[in-house]
C-alpha positions in Angstrom: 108.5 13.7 55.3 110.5 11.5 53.1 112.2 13.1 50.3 113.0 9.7 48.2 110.2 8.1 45.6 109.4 4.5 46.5 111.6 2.0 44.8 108.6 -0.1 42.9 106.3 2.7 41.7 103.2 0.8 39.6 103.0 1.5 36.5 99.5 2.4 34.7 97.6 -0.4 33.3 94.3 0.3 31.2 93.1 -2.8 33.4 93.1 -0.7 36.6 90.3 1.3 35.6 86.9 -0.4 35.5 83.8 2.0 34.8 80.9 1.5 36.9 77.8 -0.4 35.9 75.5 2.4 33.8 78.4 5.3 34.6 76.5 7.5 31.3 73.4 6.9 33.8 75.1 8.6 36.3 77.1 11.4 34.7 73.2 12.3 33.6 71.9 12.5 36.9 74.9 14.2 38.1 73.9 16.5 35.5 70.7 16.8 36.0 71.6 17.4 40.0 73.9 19.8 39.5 71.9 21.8 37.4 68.7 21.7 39.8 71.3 23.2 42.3 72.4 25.8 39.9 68.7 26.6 38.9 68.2 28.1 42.4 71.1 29.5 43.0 70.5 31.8 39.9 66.8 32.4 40.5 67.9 33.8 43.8 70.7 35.8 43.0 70.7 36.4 39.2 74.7 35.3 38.5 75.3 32.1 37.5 77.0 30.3 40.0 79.7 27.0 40.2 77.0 24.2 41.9 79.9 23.5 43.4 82.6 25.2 45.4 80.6 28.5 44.3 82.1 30.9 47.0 85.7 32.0 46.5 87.7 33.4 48.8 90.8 34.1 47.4 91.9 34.6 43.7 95.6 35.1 43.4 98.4 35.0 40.7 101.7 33.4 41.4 104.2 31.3 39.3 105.4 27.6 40.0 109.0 26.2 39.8 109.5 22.9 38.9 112.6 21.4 40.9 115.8 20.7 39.6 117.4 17.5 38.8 114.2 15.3 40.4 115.1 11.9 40.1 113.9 10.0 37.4 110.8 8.4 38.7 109.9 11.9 39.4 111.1 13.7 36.5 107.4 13.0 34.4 105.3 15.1 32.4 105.2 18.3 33.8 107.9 17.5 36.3 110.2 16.4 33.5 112.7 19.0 33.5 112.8 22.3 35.7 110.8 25.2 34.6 108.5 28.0 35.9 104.8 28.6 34.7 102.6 31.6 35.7 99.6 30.5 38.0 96.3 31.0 39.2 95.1 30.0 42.6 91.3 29.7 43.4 90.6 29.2 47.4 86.8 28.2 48.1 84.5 26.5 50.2 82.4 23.4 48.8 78.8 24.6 48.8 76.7 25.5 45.8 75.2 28.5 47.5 77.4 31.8 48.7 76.8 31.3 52.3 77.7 32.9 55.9 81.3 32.2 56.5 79.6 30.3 59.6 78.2 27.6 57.9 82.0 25.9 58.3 82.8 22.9 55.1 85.3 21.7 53.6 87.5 23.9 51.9 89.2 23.8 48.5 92.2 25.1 45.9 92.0 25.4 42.4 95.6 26.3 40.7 95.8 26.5 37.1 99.3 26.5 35.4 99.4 28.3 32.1 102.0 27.7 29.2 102.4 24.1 29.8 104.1 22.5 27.2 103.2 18.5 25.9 100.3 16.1 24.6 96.8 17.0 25.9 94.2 14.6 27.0 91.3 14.2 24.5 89.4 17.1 24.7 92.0 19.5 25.6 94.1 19.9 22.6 95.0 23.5 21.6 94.9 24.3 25.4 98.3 25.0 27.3 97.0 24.8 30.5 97.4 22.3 33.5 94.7 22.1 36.1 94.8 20.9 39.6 91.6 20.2 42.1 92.2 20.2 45.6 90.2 20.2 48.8 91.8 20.0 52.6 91.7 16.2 53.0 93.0 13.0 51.9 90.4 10.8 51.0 87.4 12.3 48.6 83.6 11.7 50.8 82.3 9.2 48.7 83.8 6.0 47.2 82.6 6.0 43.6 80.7 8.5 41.2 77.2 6.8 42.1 78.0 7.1 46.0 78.7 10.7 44.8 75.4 11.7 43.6 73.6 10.1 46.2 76.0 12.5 48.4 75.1 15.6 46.0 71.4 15.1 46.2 71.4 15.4 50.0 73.3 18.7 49.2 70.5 19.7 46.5 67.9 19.4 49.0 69.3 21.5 51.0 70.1 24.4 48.8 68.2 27.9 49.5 67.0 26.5 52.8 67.5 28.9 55.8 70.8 30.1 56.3 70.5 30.5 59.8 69.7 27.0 60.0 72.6 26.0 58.6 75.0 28.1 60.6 73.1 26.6 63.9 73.7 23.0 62.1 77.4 23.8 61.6 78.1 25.0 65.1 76.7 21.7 66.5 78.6 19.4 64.1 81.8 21.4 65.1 81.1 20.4 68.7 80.8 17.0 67.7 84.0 16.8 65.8 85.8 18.2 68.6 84.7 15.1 70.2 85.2 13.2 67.8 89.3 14.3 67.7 89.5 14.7 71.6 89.8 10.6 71.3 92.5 10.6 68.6 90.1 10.6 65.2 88.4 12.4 62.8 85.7 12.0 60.9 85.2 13.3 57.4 81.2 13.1 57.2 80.7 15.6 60.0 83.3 18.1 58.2 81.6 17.5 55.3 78.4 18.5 56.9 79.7 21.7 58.5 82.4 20.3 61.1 84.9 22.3 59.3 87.4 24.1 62.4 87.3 27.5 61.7 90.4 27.8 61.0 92.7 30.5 58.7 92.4 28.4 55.2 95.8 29.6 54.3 97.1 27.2 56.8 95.5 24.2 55.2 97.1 21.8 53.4 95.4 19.9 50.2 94.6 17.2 48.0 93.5 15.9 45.1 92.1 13.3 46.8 91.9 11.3 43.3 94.6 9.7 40.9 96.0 11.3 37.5 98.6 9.8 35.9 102.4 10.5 36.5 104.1 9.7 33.5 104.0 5.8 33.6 103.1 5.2 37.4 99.8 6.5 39.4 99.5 9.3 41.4 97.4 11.6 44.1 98.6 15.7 44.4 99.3 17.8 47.4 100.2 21.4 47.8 101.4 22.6 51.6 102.1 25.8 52.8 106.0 26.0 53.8 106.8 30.0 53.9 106.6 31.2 57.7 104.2 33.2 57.3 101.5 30.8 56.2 102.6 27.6 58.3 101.9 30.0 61.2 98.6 29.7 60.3 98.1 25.8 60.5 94.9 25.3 62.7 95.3 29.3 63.6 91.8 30.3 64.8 89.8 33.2 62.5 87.6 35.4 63.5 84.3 34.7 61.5 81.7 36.4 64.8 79.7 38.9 62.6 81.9 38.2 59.4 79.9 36.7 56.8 83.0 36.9 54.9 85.4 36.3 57.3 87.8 33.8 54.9 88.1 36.1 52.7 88.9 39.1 54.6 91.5 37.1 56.0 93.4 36.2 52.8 92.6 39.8 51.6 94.0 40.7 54.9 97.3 38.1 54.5 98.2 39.4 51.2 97.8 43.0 52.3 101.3 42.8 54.2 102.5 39.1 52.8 103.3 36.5 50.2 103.9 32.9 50.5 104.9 29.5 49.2 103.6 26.0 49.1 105.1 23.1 48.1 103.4 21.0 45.2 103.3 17.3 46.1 103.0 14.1 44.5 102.3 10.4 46.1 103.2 7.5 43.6 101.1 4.3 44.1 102.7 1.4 44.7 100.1 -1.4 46.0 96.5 -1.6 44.7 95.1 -2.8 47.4 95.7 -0.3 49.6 95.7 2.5 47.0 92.9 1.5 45.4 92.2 3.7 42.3 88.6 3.3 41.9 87.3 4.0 45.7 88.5 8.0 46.1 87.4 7.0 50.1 90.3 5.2 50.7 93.4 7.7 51.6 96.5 6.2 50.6 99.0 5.6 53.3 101.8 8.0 53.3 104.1 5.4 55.6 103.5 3.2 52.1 104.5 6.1 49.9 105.1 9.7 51.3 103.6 12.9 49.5 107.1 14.1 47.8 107.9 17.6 46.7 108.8 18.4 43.2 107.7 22.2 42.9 107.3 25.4 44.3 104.6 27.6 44.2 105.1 31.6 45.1 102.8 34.0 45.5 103.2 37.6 46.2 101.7 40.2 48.2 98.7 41.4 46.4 95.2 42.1 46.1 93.3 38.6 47.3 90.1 39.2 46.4 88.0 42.0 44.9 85.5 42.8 42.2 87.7 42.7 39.3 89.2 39.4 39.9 86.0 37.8 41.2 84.3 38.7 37.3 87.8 37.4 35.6 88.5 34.0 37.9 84.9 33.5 39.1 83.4 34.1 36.0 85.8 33.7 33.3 87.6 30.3 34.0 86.5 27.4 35.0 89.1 24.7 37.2 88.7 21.3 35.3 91.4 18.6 36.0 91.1 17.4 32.6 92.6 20.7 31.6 95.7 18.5 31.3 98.7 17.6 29.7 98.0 13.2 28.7 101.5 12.9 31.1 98.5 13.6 33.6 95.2 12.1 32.4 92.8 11.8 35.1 91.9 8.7 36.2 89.1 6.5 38.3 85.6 6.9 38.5 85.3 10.4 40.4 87.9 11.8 37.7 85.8 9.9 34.4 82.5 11.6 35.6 84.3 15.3 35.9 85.3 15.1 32.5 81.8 15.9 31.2 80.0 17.1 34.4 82.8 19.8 35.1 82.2 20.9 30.8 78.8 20.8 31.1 78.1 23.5 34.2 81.0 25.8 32.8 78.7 26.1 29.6 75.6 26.8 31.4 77.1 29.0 34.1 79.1 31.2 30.6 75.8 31.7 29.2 74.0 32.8 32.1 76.6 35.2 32.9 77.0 36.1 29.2 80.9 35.2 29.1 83.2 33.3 27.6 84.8 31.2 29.2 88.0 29.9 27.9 91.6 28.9 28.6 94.3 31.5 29.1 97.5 31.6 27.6 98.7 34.1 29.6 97.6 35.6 33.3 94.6 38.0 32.9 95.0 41.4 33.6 93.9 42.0 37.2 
């Protein structure tokens, strides 16, 4: 991995961004999706639930470093001058619905800086936090916030159906992306539908998948484990026979006799065409512009995961990328549609849990 920015970085042009036809049309039935999937989820189980990414299976504390002396491409909002903020780091898995560890998808991150200093985005003023949103692969599963719902209302319909179905589902579509790999690919629908290798997720590396701003230019995040002890668990197997919550007794296990670090990552864009900002499919190539590392994050040994911090994190934050310093404004279709969408169900899932939910300005008490 390259450790130098590309030498013609493109800068940010309002031009760049061009909403979808009827894009209120679809943050509404987004909405209205969303909530059907939350509906169910708390008629079964009486919590209000994320609709999605609901299950967590680790909920840690940490601090990040900001390098020193980046160059200046580099050196850009947050990344502007070395520093270290406190974190929180939220490991899940993407369904709506707390299933069997079996049922194998795509997993996710969640890592919420607090004491950021700067300009906020619209909406975020007051707020010194910086949120990141992460899942473990390059390219986001639909194109577009309408290729999205059509995605999401597949997932709907199959909310509170049998689990056992699912995990038999899963198992099959992890056979065929073995397959699929044995002949040199890999293919993100069958992950996406339960194809996921059951693999430790603290050897996973992740990615926003969709373009913030970086200063000026345009840019996709990355974190990546680099301690010893966690890239030791890249593609590591886990046990999850008979272990509904097998994930999470593995992190809980990890940080029982561990820490670890990751490196934060950012990819500048330097050619529209083939880092197109308005089609999340399309991974941008890393020959083009490698991911480069301009933070740390370390995490200690701790508690992982237990009651307390499940009713703080679970409950009492939400992970919203336009928590964000305007150095970082979200940008594209998938990252216009959070803005209200990701508001929206932390309001409904406060009130049904009878919280508040609110940004810290300093790490909770766990």
């Amino acid at each position: 991995m390259s450790n130098q920015p590309p030498a013609s970085p493109l800068k940010y042009e309002p031009s760049i961004e061009k909403p979808e036809d009827d894009e209120a049309g679809t943050i509404h039935s987004l909405l209205e999706t969303l909530q059907k999937i939350n509906e169910i989820t708390f008629k079964d189980g009486g919590h209000g639930l994320r609709s999605v990414h609901a299950k967590s299976h680790g909920l840690l504390t940490g601090e990040l470093q900001v390098f020193d002396d980046l160059p200046p491409v580099l050196a850009q909002g947050l990344f502007a001058q070395s520093g270290t903020y406190p974190l929180l780091m939220r490991f899940s898995t993407v369904p709506g619905d707390l299933l069997d560890d079996k049922v194998s998808t795509p997993r996710g991150v969640a890592i919420k800086l607090i004491g950021v200093p700067g300009e906020r985005v619209d909406g975020s003023e007051g707020d010194t936090t910086q949120d990141f949103v992460m899942v473990n692969g390059p390219a986001f599963g639909a194109k577009d916030a309408k290729h999205f719902l059509s995605n999401l209302k597949l997932v709907a319909a199959t909310t509170d159906r049998s689990e056992s179905l699912k995990i038999a589902f899963s198992a099959l579509a992890r056979g065929a992306e073995k397959v699929v790999e044995a002949f040199g690919g890999k293919s993100s629908a069958i992950v996406a539908l339960g194809g996921q290798p059951e693999t430790h997720i603290l050897g996973d590396t992740f990615y926003s998948q969709v373009p913030s701003l970086y200063g000026p230019y345009i840019a996709k995040f990355s974190i990546a484990p680099v301690s010893p002890e966690l890239t030791v668990l890249r593609d590591a197997p886990v046990d999850l026979h008979d272990k509904p919550d097998g994930l999470r007794d593995a992190v809980n296990a990890h940080f029982a006799q561990h820490g670890g670090n990751w490196e934060l990552r950012v990819q500048l864009c330097t050619d529209l065409e083939k880092m197109p900002v308005e089609d999340a499919s399309v991974a941008w190539p890393e020959d083009e512009s490698p991911f480069i590392p301009v933070a740390r994050i370390s995490v200690p040994s701790q508690p992982a995961w237990n009651e307390a911090r499940a009713a703080a994190m679970d409950d009492g934050l939400s992970f919203n990328p336009w928590h964000a310093l305007a150095a970082h404004r979200p940008i594209g279709s998938i990252m216009r549609v959070r803005k209200v969408v990701y508001d929206v169900m932390s309001k409904v899932r406060a009130r049904q849990n009878r919280v508040t939910i609110a940004e810290p300005t300093s790490l909770p008490s766990l």
